[in-house]
C-alpha positions as CSV (number, residue, x, y, z in Angstrom):
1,X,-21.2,5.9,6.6
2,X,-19.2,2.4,6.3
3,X,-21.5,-0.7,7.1
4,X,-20.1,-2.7,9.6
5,X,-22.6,-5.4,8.8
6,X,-21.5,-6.4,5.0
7,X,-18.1,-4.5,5.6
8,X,-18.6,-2.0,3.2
9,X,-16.9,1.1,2.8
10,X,-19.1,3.4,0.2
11,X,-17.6,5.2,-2.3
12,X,-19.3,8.4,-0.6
13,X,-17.1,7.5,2.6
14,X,-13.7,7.9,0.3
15,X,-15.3,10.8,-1.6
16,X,-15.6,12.7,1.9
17,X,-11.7,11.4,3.4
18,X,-10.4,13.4,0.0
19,X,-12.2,16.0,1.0
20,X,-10.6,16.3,4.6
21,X,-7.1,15.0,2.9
22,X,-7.1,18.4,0.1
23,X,-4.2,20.0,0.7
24,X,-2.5,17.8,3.7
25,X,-1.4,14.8,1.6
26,X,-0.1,15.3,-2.3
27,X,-1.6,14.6,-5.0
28,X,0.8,11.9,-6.1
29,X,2.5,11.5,-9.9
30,X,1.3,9.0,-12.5
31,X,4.8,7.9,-14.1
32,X,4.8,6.3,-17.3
33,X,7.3,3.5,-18.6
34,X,7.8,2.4,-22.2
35,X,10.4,0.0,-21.3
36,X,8.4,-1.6,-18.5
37,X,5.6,-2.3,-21.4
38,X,8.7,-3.7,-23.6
39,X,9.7,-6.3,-20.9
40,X,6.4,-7.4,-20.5
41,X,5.6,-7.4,-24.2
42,X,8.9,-9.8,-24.1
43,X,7.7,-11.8,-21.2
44,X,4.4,-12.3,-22.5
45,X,3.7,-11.6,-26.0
46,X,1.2,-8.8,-24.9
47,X,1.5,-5.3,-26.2
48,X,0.2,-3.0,-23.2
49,X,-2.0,0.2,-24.3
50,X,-1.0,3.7,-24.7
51,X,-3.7,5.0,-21.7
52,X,-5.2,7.6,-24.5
53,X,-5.0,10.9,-24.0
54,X,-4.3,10.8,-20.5
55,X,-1.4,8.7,-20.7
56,X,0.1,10.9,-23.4
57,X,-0.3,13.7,-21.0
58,X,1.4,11.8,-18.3
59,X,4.2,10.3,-20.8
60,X,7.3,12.7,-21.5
61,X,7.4,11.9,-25.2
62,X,4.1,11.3,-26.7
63,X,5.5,8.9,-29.4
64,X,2.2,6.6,-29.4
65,X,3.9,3.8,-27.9
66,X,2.8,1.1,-25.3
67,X,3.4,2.0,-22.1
68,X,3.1,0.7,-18.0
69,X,1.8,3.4,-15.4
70,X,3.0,3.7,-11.9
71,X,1.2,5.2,-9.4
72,X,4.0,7.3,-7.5
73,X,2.8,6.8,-3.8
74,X,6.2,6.5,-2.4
75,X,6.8,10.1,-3.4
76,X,3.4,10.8,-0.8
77,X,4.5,12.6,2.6
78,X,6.3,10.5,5.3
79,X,7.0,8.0,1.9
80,X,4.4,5.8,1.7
81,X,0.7,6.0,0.9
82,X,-0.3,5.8,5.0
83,X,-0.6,9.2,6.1
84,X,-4.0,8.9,4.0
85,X,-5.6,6.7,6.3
86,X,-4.2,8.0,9.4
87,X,-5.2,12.0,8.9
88,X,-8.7,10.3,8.3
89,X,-9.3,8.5,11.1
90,X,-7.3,10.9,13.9
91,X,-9.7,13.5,12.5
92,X,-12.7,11.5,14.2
93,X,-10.9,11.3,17.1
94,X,-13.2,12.1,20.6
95,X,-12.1,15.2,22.2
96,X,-11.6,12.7,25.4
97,X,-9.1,10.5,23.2
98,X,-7.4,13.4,21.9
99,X,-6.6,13.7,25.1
100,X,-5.3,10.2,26.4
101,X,-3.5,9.8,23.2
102,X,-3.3,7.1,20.4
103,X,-1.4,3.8,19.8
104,X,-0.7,2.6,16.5
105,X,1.6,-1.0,15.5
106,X,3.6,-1.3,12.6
107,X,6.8,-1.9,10.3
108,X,7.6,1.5,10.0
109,X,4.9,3.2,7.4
110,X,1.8,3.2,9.2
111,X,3.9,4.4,12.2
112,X,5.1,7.3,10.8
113,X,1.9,8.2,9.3
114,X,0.0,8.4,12.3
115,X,2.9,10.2,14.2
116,X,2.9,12.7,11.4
117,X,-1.7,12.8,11.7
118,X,-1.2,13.1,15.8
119,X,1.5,15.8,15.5
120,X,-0.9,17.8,13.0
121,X,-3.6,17.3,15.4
122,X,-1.6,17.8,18.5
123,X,-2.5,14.5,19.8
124,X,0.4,12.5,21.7
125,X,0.7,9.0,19.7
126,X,2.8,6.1,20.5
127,X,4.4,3.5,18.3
128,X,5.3,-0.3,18.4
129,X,7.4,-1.7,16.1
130,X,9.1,-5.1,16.3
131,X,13.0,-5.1,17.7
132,X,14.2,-5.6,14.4
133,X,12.3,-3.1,12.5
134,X,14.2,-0.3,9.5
135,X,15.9,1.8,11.6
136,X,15.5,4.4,9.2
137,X,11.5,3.9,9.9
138,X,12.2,4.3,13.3
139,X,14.0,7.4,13.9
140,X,11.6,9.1,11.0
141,X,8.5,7.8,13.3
142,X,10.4,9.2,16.5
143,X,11.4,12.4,14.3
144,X,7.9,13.4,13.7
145,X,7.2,12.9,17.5
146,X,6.0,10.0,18.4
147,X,7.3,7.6,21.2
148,X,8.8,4.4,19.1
149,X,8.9,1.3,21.6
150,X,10.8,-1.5,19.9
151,X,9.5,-5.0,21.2
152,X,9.3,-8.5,19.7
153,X,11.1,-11.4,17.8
154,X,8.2,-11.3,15.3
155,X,5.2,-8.7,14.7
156,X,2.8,-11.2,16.5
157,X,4.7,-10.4,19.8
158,X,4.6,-6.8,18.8
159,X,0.7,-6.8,18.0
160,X,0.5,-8.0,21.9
161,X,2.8,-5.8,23.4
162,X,0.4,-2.7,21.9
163,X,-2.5,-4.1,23.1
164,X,-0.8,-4.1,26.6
165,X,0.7,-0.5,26.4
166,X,-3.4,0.0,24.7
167,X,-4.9,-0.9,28.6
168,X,-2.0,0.2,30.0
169,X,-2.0,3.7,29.2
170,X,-5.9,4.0,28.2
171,X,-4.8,4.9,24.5
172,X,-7.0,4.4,21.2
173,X,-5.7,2.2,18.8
174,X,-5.4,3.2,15.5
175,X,-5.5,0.2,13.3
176,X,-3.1,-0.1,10.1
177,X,-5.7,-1.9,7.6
178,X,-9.0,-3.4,9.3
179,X,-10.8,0.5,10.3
180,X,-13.0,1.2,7.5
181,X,-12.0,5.3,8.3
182,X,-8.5,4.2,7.0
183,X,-9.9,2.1,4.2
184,X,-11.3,5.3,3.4
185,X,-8.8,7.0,3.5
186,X,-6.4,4.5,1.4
187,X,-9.4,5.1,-0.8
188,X,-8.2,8.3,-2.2
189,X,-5.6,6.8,-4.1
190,X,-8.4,4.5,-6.1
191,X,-10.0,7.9,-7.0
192,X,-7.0,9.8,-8.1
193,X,-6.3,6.6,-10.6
194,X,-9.2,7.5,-11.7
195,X,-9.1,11.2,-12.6
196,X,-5.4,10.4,-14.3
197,X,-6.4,7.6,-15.9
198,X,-9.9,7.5,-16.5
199,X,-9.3,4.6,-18.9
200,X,-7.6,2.0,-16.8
201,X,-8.2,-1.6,-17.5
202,X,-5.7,-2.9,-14.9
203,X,-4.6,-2.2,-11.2
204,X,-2.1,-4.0,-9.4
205,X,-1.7,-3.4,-5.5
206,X,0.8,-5.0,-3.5
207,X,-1.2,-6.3,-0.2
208,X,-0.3,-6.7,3.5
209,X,-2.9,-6.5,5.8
210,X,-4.9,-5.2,2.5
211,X,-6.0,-1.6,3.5
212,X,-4.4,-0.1,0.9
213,X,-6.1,-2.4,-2.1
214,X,-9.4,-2.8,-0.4
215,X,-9.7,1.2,-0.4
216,X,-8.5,1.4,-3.8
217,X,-10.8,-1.3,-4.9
218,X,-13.8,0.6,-3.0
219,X,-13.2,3.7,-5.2
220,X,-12.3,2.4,-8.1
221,X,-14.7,-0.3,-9.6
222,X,-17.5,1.9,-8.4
223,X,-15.4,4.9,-10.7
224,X,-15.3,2.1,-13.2
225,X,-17.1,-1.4,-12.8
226,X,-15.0,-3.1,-15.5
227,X,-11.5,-2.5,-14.2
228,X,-10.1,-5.8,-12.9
229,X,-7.8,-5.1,-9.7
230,X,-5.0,-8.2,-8.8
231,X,-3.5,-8.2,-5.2
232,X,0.3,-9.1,-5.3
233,X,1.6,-10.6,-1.8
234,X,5.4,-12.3,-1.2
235,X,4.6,-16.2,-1.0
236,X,5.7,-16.0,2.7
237,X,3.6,-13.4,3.9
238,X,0.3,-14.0,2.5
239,X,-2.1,-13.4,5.6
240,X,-5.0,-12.1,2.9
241,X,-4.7,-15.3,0.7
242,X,-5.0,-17.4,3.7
243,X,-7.8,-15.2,5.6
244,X,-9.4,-15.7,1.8
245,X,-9.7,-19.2,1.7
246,X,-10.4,-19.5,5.5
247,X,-13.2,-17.0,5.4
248,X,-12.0,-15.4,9.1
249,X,-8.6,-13.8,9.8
250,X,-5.7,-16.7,9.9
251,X,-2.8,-15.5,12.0
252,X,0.9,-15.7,10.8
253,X,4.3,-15.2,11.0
254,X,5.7,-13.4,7.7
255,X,8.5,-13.7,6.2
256,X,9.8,-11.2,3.4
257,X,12.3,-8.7,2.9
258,X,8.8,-7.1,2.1
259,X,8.4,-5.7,5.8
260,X,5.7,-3.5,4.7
261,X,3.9,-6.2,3.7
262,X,4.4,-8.5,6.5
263,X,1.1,-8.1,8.2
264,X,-0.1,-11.0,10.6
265,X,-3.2,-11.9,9.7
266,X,-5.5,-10.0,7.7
267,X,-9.2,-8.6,9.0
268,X,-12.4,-8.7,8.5
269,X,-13.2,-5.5,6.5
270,X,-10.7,-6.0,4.6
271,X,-11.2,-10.1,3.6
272,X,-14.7,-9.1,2.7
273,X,-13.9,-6.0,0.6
274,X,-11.1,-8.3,-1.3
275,X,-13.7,-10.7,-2.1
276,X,-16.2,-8.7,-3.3
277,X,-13.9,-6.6,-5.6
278,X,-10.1,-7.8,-6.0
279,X,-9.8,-10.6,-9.0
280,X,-7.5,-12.6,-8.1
281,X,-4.4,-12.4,-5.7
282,X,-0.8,-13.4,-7.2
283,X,1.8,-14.9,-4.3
284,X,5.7,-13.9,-5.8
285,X,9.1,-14.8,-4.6
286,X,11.5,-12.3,-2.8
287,X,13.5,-12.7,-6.5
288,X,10.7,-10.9,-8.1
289,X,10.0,-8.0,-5.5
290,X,14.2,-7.4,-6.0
291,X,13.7,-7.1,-9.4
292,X,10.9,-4.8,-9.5
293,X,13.6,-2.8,-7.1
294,X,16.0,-3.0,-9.3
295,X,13.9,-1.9,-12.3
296,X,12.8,1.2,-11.2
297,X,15.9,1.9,-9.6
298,X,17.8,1.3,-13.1
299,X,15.2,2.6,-15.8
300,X,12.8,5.1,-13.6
301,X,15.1,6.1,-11.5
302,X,13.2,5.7,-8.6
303,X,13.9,4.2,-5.4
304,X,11.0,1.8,-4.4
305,X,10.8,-0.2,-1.4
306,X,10.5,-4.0,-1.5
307,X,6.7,-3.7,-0.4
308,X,6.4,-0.5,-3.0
309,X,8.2,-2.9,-5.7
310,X,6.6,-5.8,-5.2
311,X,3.5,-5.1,-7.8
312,X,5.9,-3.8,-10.2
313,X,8.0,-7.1,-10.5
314,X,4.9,-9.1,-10.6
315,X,3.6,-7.2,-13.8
316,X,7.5,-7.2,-15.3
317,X,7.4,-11.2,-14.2
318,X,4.4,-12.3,-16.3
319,X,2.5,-13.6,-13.2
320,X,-0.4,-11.1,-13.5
321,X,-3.2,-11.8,-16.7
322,X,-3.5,-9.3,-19.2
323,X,-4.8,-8.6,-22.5
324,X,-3.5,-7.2,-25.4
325,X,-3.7,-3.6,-25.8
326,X,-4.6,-3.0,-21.7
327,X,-4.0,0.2,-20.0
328,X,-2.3,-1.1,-16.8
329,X,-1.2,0.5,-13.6
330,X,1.5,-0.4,-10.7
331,X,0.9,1.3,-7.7
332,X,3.6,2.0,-6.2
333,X,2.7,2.0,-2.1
334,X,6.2,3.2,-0.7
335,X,10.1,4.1,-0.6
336,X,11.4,3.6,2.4
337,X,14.5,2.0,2.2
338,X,17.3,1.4,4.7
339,X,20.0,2.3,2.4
340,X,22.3,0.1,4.5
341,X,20.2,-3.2,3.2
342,X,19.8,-2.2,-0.1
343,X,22.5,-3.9,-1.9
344,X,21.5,-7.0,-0.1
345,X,17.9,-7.0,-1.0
346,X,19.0,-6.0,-4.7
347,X,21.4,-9.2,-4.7
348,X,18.5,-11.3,-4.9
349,X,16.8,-10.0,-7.8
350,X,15.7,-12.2,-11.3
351,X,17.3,-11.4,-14.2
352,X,15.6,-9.5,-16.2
353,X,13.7,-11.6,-19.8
């Protein structure tokens, strides 16, 4: 069981959530770029690693040459890598708060993953997102039944406006990133890097509240104690840097086209578990996260959000330390997109090196 006292979430806790999660989340695609590796062979002077004989087997061509792997999260159900956390922790769920329902706060990807978990489970759940929230977020959260309540100028306001709707309506709160159930759960990614690429040198995680890395981070350098796993947050929305260096959570107000990344403050399971296991977090501009957009719009032909993007256009940018010869992977945390801001957010990419 997770240890409240040193906030630690065991690597038998996200061994157990895949367990409960076979079969009602996908196992997602590792995706393998040779041009990424080029651009940041051309940015750096490094030469990335081939990833053995896995990364041929995830490659299309297996021509030998260097290549960047992306964790393909935003094709995961409901887009994003949240349903993971949110099947695992509605599943512990007291018969009693079945009953009364659940609460959850959020952008738009935790929301819909724990409308999708309290559907499955038959559970009535209710969702707060801030007035200006995706749209698109919204109606999928309301499509897979959940009540959406739009409220707030900023996602501090909307944090309080759950908490009263929470005593309101006596409904359990199901947090995005600080429940070490939903740590576990995010875990399941860290081990599934680990089966497709047993050989990884390098993770990169884009970080909002920091569920998603801290899960992977539990898995994973227990899987493999010498992989070195970098955070990447947007410069204005950097609640785990500043919880970091505070040593408590710090609240703020976030600002980044990066909406999934826009937590408040970060918490205390998941400020411990980044400093026991993350190396180093890297802040980027909202330039960078356009152009990891843009990149695996053009040559993956993917479409990533700006939070799913973000670690991608740190690696392309230089700003994370490798070494030559590396086996490296991006996870990619999400994909939705309100097509209708696209082309803005896209306007503000880098230019490529």
């Amino acid at each position: 069981m997770p240890d409240a006292t040193t906030h630690d979430v065991a690597l038998a806790d996200i061994e157990a959530a895949a367990r409960l999660l076979r079969g009602q989340v996908r196992v997602t695609p590792m995706l393998a770029s040779r041009t990424a590796a080029t651009m940041v062979a051309r940015r750096t002077g490094i030469r990335l690693g081939t990833g053995g004989a896995a990364g041929r087997a995830v490659a299309a061509v297996d021509d030998g040459q260097p290549r960047l792997f992306v964790k393909a999260e935003h094709l995961q159900v409901t887009g994003s890598f949240k349903p993971r956390g949110a099947i695992n922790r509605v599943a512990t769920l007291t018969p009693d708060e079945r009953r009364r329902g659940v609460i959850a706060v959020s952008a738009g990807n935790h929301a819909m993953a724990v409308a999708l978990a309290a559907a499955r489970a038959g559970v009535a759940a209710t969702v707060v997102m801030h007035a200006a929230a995706s749209p698109t977020k919204a109606a999928a959260a309301a499509g897979y039944g959940a009540e959406v309540v739009l409220y707030g100028a900023h996602v501090g306001e909307t944090f309080e406006r759950m908490h009263e709707l929470e005593a309101e309506r006596g409904l359990t709160f199901l947090h995005p990133f600080d429940d070490p159930l939903v740590i576990a759960g995010q875990g399941t990614v860290g081990l599934e890097i680990a089966d497709q690429l047993p050989e990884v040198d390098v993770v990169v995680v884009g970080i909002g509240g920091g569920g998603l890395i801290s899960g992977i981070a539990s898995a994973l350098k227990r899987r493999r104690q010498a992989v070195r796993i970098y955070g990447v947050e947007p410069e204005h929305s950097n609640a785990v840097t500043l919880g970091l260096a505070a040593g408590r959570p710090v609240s703020i107000q976030p600002v980044s086209m990066a909406d999934g990344l826009g937590a408040p403050f970060a918490g205390e399971w998941t400020i411990a578990i980044v400093q026991r296991f993350v190396e180093q977090i890297v802040l980027v501009d909202e330039p960078t996260i356009a152009a990891g957009m843009v990149f695996a719009l053009e040559r993956m032909k993917q479409l990533l959000e700006p939070a799913g993007a973000a670690a991608l256009g740190a690696v392309l940018s230089g700003a994370i330390p490798l070494h030559e010869g590396e086996t490296v992977c991006v996870v990619a945390s999400g994909g939705n997109v309100d097509l209708a801001r696209l082309p803005a957010m896209l306007a503000v990419a880098a230019p490529p090196p």
